[in-house]
Every structure is written in C-alpha cells, then in structure tokens.
N, C-alpha and C positions, 0 to 999 in steps of 0.2 A: 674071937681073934681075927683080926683083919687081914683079907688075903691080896694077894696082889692085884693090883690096877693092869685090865686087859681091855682096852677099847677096841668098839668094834672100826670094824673098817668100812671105814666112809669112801667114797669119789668126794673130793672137795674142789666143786667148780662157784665158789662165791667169791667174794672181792679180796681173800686173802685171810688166813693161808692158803698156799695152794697143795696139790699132793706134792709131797718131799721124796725125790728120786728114790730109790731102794741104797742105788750106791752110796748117797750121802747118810742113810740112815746106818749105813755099813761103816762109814769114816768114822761115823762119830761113837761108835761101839767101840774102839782102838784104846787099847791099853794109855791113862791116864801120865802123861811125864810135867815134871816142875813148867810153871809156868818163866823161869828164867833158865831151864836147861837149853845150849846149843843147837840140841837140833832143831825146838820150838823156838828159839831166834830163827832158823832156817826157814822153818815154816810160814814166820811171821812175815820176812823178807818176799819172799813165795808169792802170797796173799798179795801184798803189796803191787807187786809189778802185776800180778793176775788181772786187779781190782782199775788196775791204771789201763789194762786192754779193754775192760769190760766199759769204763766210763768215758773210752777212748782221750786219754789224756796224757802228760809227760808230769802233773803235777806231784811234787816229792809225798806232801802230805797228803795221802789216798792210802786208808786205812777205817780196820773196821770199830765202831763203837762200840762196848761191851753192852750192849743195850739195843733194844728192836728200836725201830725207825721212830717214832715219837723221839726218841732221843737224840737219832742225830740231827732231827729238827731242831731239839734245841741244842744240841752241842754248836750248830751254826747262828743261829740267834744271839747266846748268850754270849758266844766270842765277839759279834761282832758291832752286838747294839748296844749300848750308853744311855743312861741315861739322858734324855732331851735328844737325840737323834729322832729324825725326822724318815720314817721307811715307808715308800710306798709299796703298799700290797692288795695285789691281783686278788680279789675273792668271787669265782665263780664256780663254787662248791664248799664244801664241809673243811675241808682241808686250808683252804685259803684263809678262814674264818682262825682256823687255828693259829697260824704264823701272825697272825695280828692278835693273838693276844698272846703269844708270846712278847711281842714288841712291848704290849702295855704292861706286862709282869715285871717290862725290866725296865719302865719309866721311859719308853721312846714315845714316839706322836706316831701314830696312824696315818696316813690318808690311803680312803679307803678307791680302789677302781675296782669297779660291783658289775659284775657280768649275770646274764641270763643264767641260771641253772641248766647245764648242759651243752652250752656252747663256750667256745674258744674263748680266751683273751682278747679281747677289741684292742687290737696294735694303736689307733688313731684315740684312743681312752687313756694307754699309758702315757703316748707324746703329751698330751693336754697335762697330766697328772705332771709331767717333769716340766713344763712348759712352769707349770702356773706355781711349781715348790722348787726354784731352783736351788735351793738347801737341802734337797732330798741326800740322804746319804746312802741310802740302799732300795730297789728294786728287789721285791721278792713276789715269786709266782709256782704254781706249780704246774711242772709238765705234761703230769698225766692224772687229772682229775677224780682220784679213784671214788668218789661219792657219784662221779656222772658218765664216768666212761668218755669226757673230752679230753682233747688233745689240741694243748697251743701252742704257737710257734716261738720255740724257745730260741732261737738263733733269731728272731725279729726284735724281743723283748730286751734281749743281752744287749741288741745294736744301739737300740734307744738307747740304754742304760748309760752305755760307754760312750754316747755322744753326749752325753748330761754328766761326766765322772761319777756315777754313782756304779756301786757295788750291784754283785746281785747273786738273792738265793735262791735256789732253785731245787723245788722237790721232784725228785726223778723217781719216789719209792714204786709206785706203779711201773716207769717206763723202764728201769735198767737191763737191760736182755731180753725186753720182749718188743723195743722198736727203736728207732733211732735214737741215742744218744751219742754225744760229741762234745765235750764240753771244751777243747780244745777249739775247735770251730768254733761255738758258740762263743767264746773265750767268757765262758761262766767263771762268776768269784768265790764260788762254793752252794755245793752240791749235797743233798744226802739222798738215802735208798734203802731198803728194808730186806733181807733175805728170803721171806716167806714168798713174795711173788712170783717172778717170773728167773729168779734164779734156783726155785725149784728144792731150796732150804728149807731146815726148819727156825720157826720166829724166835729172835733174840739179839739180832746182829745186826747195826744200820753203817753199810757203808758209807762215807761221807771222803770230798776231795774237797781242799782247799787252794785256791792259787797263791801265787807268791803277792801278788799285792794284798791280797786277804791275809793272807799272812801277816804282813809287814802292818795292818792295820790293829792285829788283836796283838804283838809285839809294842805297839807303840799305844797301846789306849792306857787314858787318864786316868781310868779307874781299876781296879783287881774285875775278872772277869769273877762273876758271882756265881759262880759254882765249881766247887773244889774238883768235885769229880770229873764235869765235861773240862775244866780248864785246859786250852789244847797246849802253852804253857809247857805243862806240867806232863800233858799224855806224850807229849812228844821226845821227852825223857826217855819213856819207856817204849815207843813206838821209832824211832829213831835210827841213823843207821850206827853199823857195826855191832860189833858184840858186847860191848859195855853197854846195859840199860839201867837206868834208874826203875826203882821198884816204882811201880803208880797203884797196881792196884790187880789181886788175881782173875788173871784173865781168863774166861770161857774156854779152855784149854778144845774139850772135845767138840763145843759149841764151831770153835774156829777150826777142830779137825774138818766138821762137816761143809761151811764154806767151801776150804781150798780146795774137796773134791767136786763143790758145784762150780768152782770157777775150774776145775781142768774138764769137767764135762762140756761149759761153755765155752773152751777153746777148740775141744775136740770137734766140738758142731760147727764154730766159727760163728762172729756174731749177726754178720746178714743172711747165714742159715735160718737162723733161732730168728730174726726178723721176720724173716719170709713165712716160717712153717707157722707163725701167730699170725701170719694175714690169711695163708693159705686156709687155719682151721676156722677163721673169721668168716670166711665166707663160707663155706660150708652151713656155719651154725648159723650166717644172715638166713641163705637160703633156706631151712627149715624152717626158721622163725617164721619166716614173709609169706611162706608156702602153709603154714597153720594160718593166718592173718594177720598176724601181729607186727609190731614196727617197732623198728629205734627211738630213741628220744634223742638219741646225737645224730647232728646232718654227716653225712658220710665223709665230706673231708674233714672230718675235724674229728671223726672216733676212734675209739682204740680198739685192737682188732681183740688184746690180752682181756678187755671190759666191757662186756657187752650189756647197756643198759636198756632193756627191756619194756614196753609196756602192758598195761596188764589189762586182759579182755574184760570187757564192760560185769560188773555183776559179778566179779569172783573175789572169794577171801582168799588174798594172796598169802596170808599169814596159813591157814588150813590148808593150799597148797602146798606152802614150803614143806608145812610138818608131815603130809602126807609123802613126800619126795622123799626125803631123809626116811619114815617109817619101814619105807614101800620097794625101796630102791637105794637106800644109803648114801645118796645123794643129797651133796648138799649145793642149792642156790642163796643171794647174798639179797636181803631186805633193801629198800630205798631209804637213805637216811634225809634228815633236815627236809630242804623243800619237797624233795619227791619220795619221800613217806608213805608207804603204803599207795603209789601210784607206778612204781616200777619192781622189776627184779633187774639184779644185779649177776649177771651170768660171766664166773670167770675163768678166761681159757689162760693161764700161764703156766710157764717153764714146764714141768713135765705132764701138769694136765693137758696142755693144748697138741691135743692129739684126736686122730678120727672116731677111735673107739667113744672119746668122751663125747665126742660131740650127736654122734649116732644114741648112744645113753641118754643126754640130756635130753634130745628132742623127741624119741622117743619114749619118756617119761614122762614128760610135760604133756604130751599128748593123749596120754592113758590116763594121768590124774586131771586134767581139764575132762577130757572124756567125764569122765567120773563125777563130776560136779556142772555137767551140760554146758560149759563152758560155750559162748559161740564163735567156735572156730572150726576151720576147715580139717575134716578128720581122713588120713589114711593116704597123703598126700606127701606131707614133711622129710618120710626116710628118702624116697625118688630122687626129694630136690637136694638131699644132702649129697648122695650118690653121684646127682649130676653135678652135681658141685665140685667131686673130686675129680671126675672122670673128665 
C-alpha cells in the first residue's frame, strides 16, 4: 500500500526553485473555491495590479500564465511572431538559445547576436544587428542570464529597439524582485517571469506584461496565433476586467492563492528593499567565496547579486560535491549548463533564500566538503569574511 509522499527538507540555494516562504506554502493550503466564483475574480483583479507594481508598469494586460515560466516564453513568442518575421535574438546563455528556437518553431528567421558565456549583451552588437536587418520585427534578450548569472542592460536594448520600430521580449524570469525591473522605463513590449525565483513561490506560474502596441500587434496578425491555450485573444476573455469572464480554461485556483500572498509579502518589503537585501547577501557570499579563493565567472558590473556563478577549484568533482552538499547538509547548489558544464557552480541567493543564515550555510559547507576532498583552497577563513561583510 503506498503511503504518503514526505520530502525531506532541503535549503534550496541553486538557480531555481528557490525556498518558497512558509506564508505562501500557508496561502496555498486555503480552502479550494470555483475558478469563476466572485471572490476569485477579486483575487484575480488583486494579482493583477500586484503584478503591475512588481514589474513596475501601468500595462493592463500583466497577468499570470497558468504555466511555469517556459511558457510565458512562449505565450510571448507565439503571440507575437509569424511566420517569415525576421527577430533578432540576444544569445549569451542557455536561455537566449531558447527564444530562438521558439522563433524557428513558429517559421520566423533568426538573426543570431552571440555573446561570450557570461558577459552582458554587447549594446554596439544589437545596433549593427538592426543596422544591417532593417526588416527586423522584434528584438528579444534576456535580462538575467540564469545559465550565467549576467546581467544586461535592458533599458539600452529596448532604446535601440524603438529607434529601429521593432518590438521587444524580454525574459525577466531570474530578475523580477530580486533587481531592477522597469518595463515602463524601459518601455518593454512584453515581458515574462517565473514564480519560483525570487518571488519566493512555488513553480508553475509565469507572469508575463504585454504593452498596448504588443497588443495591438497579436489583435491585428495575419494568421490565428498557433496555440489554443497561450492565445492571449482568447486568455484575455477570461483574464479581463469586470465580472463577466469567458470560461478559458481552470485556473491554478490554490497555485494563484500562493502568488498573491508572495506579491503582498513583496509589497510589504517594498521593491528596492528586496533589491537591496539580494545585493546586500551578494556580497557577503562574494566575500566567502573570494576569502576560500575562488572567483566569479561574471565581471562585477554586469552580475546578478540573486545568481552567483561560481568557479570551481582546479581538480575537484563538482558533481560529488554537489551530491555531497545535498547528502551532508540538505543543501542544494545548481550544476553549469551548456558552455560552462561542469566548469562552474550555480549558487542561488533569491526571494526568501537570500538571507544571512543561507549564506553563512553555504560557505560554510562548501568549505568542509572541499576540506573533504583536499580541495585547494583557503581553509578557516571564509565565515570572518562573511561577518565582515555584514558588519
């Protein structure tokens, strides 16, 4: 007879999920009501305006996908590209690689601007790219690098964009509440973002904001947007204001309890709190790191304080570390994917992880399991530099 599923309890400091508040694990335990009852239109409304402070915007449609962040990558894609549209995308990680082949799934053209692994967006890379395809119809990049822990200048990207009329998407899933977003400023054409990060959720919900020229653009295309379910169309029926909605489809009722209690906890901090306290534990955990010997792979202005990409000391199986972390200490750290495979660790401080306890945890583990496997690094040194870090 099969008994119930009890996991143990992890620290989850790797590139996402991150640990999910206790309050939101509390939200989302709340008695179950219709997904078209009044008060869950209230709640839905709720969300909405929450979601418009967190992505710092006025735009109407800023609502959540019933689907983790992959999806609202393509709920933005699939509205907005055609076949034979021409998008430029930014690929300087695992993620950029993706948006471009969402483009070829749905018969647009690529051009590719290919950044180092780990560094920024080359602003003078995009200009050439718009210079030399003035047919481009969209500019897509993303914010916060989560395969590399970079960070690019998305208010530079958007500027090109809109001096060339093109669109642009823009992946926030790493950066929403744990560093600057503005898409207002930015004057981004749509956006998506994933719950598990640094809003401190559990995964299955990708917020996404659309502008009203984005808008006006998936209203006016040639062809049926080729997917029933993201067609915004159709979500926005049921997403919509007032209390009359079209049925679209049953919504994550408790999924979305859990949200609106991580967005009232993210009001309650205020959002360049929750900025500041993912820089503040960034440097705590730089200084451990740098005080063991080890370095970043991202140059300091361009990293994220939420993803901290790690290198890994000469001679060690980072894979027999991680499992060691996890066995030893319940800790979990995040593998290097694509280019930097098995050359870095992925250390992630978001939403209710990025806290001192964690970070005193981590370095402190790291340092008894490298101990452990003669690692050569500087031993008995790392907690001081976290200390002095805070102090």
């Amino acid at each position: 007879m099969p008994s119930s599923f009890n996991p143990t309890v992890r620290t989850l400091m790797g590139p996402g999920p991150s640990d999910v508040n206790p309050r939101i694990l509390g939200a989302m335990a709340k008695p179950t009501i219709g997904h078209l009852d009044p008060e869950f239109i209230r709640l839905m409304d709720e969300i909405k305006g929450m979601l418009q402070y967190a992505y710092r915007t006025k735009n109407e449609l800023t609502i959540p996908v019933s689907a983790p962040g992959s999806a609202g990558m393509e709920t933005c894609f699939v509205n907005l590209v055609e076949a034979g549209d021409k998008v430029i995308v930014c690929e300087n990680g695992v993620f950029g690689g993706r948006m471009a082949d969402n483009v070829r799934r749905l018969g647009g053209v690529v051009v590719h601007v290919e950044q180092q692994w780990g560094r920024a967006v080359d602003l003078d890379a995009v200009a050439d790219a718009l210079k030399n395809n003035p047919d481009a119809k969209i500019v897509a990049f993303v914010h916060a690098e989560t395969s590399t822990g970079a960070r690019s200048d998305a208010k530079g990207i958007c500027d090109l964009a809109r001096q060339s009329d093109c669109l642009t998407i823009v992946d926030c899933v790493t950066s929403l509440a744990g560093c600057d977003v503005n898409l207002d400023d930015w004057q981004a054409d749509a956006a998506y973002s994933g719950t598990q990060k640094c809003l401190s959720c559990a995964p299955g919900l990708s917020p996404i904001s659309f502008s009203d020229k984005a808008l006006e653009v998936v209203k006016n295309r040639k062809t049926p947007v080729t997917s029933w379910f993201l067609d915004l169309n159709l979500v926005m029926g049921y997403w919509g204001e007032g209390q009359t909605r079209a049925y679209h489809h049953t919504a994550p009722v408790n999924a979305l309890y859990g949200l609106h209690e991580a967005l009232v906890v993210l009001q309650e901090e205020g959002l360049e709190a929750s900025w500041q306290r993912h820089t503040t534990n960034h440097m705590a955990l730089r200084a451990g790191i740098e005080a063991m010997g080890m370095s970043f792979v991202v140059p300091e202005d361009e990293r994220l304080a939420q993803l901290n990409t790690v290198t890994i000391p000469e001679g060690v199986n980072e894979a027999a570390v991680r499992k060691q972390l996890l066995q030893q200490f319940n800790l979990e750290i995040g593998a290097g994917l694509g280019a930097l495979a098995g050359k870095v660790w992925r250390i992630g401080l978001m939403g209710y992880a990025s806290n001192p306890k964690n970070v005193l945890l981590c370095v402190n583990a790291l340092e008894a399991v490298l101990s452990q496997y003669n690692a050569p690094i500087n031993k008995g040194v790392a907690t001081a530099a976290v200390q002095a870090s805070y102090s």
